[in-house]
C-alpha positions, -999 to +999 in steps of 0.1 A: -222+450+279-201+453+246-172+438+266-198+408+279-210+402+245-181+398+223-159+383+250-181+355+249-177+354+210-141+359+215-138+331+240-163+307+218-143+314+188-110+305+207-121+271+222-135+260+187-099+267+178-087+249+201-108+221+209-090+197+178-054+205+190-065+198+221-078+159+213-050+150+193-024+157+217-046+138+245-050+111+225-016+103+209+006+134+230+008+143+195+017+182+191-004+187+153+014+218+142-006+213+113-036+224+129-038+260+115-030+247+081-059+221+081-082+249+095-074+274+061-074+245+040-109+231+049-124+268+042-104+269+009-117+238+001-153+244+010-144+277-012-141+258-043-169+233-037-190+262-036-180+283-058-160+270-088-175+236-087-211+252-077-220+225-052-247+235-026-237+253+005-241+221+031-228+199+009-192+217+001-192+221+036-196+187+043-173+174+012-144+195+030-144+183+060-145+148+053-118+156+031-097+176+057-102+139+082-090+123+055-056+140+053-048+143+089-055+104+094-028+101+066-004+125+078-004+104+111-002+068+091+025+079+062+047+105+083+038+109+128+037+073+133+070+069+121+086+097+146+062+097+172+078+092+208+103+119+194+088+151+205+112+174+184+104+156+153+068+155+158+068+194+162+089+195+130+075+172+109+035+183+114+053+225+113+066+213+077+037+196+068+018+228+077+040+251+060+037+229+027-002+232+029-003+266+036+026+273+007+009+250-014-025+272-013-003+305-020+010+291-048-022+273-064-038+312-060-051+320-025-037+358-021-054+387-011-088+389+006-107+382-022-118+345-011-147+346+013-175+323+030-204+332+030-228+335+066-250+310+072-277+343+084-272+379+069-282+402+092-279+415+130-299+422+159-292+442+192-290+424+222-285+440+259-281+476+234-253+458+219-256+451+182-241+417+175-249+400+139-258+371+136-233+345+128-214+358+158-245+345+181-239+316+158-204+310+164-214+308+202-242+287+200-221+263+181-197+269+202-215+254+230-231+228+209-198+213+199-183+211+234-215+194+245-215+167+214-179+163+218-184+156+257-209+130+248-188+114+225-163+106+251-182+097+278-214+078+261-197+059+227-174+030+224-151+046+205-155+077+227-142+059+255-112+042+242-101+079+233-106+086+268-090+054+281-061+060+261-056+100+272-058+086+305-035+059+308-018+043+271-004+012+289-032+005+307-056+010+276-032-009+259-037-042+276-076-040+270-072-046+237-073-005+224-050-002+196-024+033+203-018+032+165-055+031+153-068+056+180-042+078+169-052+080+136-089+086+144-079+112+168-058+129+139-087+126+118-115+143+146-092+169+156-088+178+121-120+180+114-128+201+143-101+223+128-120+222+099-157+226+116-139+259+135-130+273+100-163+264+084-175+286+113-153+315+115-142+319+087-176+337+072-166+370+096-139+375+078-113+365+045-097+330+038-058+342+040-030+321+048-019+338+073-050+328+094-037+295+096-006+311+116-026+329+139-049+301+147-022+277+153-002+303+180-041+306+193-053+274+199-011+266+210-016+295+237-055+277+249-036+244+255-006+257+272-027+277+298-055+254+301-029+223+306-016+200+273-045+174+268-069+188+293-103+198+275-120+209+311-089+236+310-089+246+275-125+257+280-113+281+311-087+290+294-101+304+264-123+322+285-098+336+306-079+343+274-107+356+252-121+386+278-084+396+281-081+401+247-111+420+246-104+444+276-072+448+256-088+457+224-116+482+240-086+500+262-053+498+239-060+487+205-068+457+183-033+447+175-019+440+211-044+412+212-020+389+199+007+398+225-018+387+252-021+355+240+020+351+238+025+368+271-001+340+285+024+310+273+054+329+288+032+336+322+021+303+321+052+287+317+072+305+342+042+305+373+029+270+366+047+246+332+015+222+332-009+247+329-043+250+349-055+213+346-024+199+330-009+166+348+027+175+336+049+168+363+061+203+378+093+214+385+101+209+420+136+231+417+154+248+396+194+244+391 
């Protein structure tokens, strides 16, 4: 049941990740190698809301993520919509943007593991003879909360729909009027803040370091690769798929192959099928 149990959280904790990397690029086919930076920086920021500027809990919480929407709509408006159709430079530009925010928060004093959230619930109860605290169940009831919200979003709101219009066909949204430039930049600015809303979320089991922006970009990268670029049906599976792997790996060889599982994934994933589970990449039909 142990296995049960915190592969759910695992897998929960992976498609929160995920889930912003994964709108941006459907949006805008925008790769936002930025998205690990913006996830350390909104707990960082929430940090110093809370405690250097004494600010209620909610409310720093809040104040970050606003202010973590803020910077990825202007990182699309003042540097990607100057490059974007050039996939390289995308990759490059958002990477270096990353690195600078990450860099930038070494330098201004975030070392160590000194810097933590606090839960939202102290505590922790045994469920199925498992013990599991609480802002674990937390992270999976969010979890599922967020995927549902974010579903109705898309599929029930104006603005929802042109997202959706515009992952699904650009030309065709195009000629109903739906701006590319101006969905783009609220799609930088909600997959940011579900960056930061991951963070705000995760970060509490555990210390604000700048190397979790690393590991959550190579993360939520390794979700979108398996599940299919731009698919959100298949970065769901695939955190699942990849989250109980990582698990069984932990229980039966040890916590520090759990990264390797997640890189072997992109390599198995690229070699058996390029576009992933649900991706609508165009395969290659042979090989020279």
């Amino acid at each position: 049941m142990d296995i049960v149990i915190y592969g759910m959280v695992t897998s929960c904790s992976l498609a929160l990740m995920a889930l912003g990397f994964t709108l941006v690029y459907g949006v805008s086919r925008l790769p936002n190698f930025a998205h690990g930076a913006l996830y350390v920086l909104t707990g960082y920021l929430a940090w110093l809301l809370l405690k250097r500027v004494g600010l209620p809990y909610p409310v720093a919480m809040i104040l970050s993520l606003v202010v973590t929407g803020i910077i990825g709509a202007a990182m699309y408006h003042f540097v990607l919509a100057r490059i974007r159709g050039m996939p390289i430079s995308e990759i490059i530009a958002s990477y270096a943007i990353g690195l600078a925010i990450l860099e930038g928060m070494r330098w201004f004093g975030l070392r160590g593991g000194t810097f933590r959230l606090p839960p939202f619930v102290d505590g922790a109860t045994e469920l199925l003879g498992v013990s599991v605290d609480f802002q674990r169940l937390i992270v999976v009831g969010l979890g599922v909360v967020m995927v549902g919200l974010l579903w109705l979003f898309v599929s029930k709101t104006k603005l929802g729909l042109a997202l959706k219009g515009m992952a699904q066909d650009e030309r065709a949204a195009m000629t109903l009027g739906i701006d590319s430039d101006t969905m783009a930049v609220v799609a930088m600015a909600l997959g940011s803040m579900l960056a930061g809303a991951a963070a705000l979320v995760l970060l509490p089991l555990g210390s604000i370091v700048v190397e979790a922006g690393y590991h959550v970009l190579i993360m939520a990268v390794a979700v979108c690769i398996v599940g299919g670029l731009g698919s959100w049906n298949g970065a769901i599976l695939a955190a699942f798929i990849i989250g109980f792997a990582q698990i069984l790996t932990w229980k039966y060889f040890g916590a520090h192959y759990q990264v390797v599982v997640a890189l072997l994934a992109i390599i198995v994933t690229l070699i058996v099928r390029p576009s992933g589970l649900f991706g609508r990449q165009k395969e290659l039909e042979e090989r020279v």
